[in-house]
N, C-alpha and C positions, 0 to 999 in steps of 0.2 A: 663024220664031218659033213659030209654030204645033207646028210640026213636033218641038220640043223639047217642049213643054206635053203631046203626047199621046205622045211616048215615055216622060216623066217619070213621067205617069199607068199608061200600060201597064206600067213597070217595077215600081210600087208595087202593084199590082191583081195580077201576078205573083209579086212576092216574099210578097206575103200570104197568095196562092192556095199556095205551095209548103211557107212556114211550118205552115198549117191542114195540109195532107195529111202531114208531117212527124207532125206531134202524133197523129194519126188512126191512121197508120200502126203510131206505138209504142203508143199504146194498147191497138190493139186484134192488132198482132202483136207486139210487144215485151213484152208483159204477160201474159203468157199464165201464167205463175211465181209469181204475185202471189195473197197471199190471197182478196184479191175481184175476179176476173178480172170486166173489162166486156164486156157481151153486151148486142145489139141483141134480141135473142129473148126476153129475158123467162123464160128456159129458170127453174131450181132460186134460190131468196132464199133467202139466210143468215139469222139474226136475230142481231143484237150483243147481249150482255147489258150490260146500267149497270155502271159499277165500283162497288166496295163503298166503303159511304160510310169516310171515314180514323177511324181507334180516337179515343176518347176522351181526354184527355190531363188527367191532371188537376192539376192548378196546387199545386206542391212551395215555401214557404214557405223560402229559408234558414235555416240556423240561426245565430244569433248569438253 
């Protein structure tokens, strides 16, 4: 019984560990293409600009 309870546990502890290094992996080699490529270096920031705020609209009355 034992024996099933820490295989269970090592199988989950592994598949988590494999998921994370998955992720990691495409991040930080798979991304490479990507407008804001992630870097642990701190190297060159972008700055985003705000979008413009949306035009005015002005409220048209039908006519009768």
């Amino acid at each position: 019984m034992r024996g099933r309870v820490r295989d269970r546990v090592i199988g989950i502890a592994l598949g988590i560990l494999l998921g994370l290094a998955v992720i990691v992996l495409f991040l930080f080699l798979g991304s490479r293409n990507t407008i804001d490529e992630p870097s642990i270096s701190g190297g060159t920031t972008t700055q985003t600009q705000p979008a413009a705020p949306p035009a005015k609209v002005q409220n048209q009355k039908p006519s009768k």
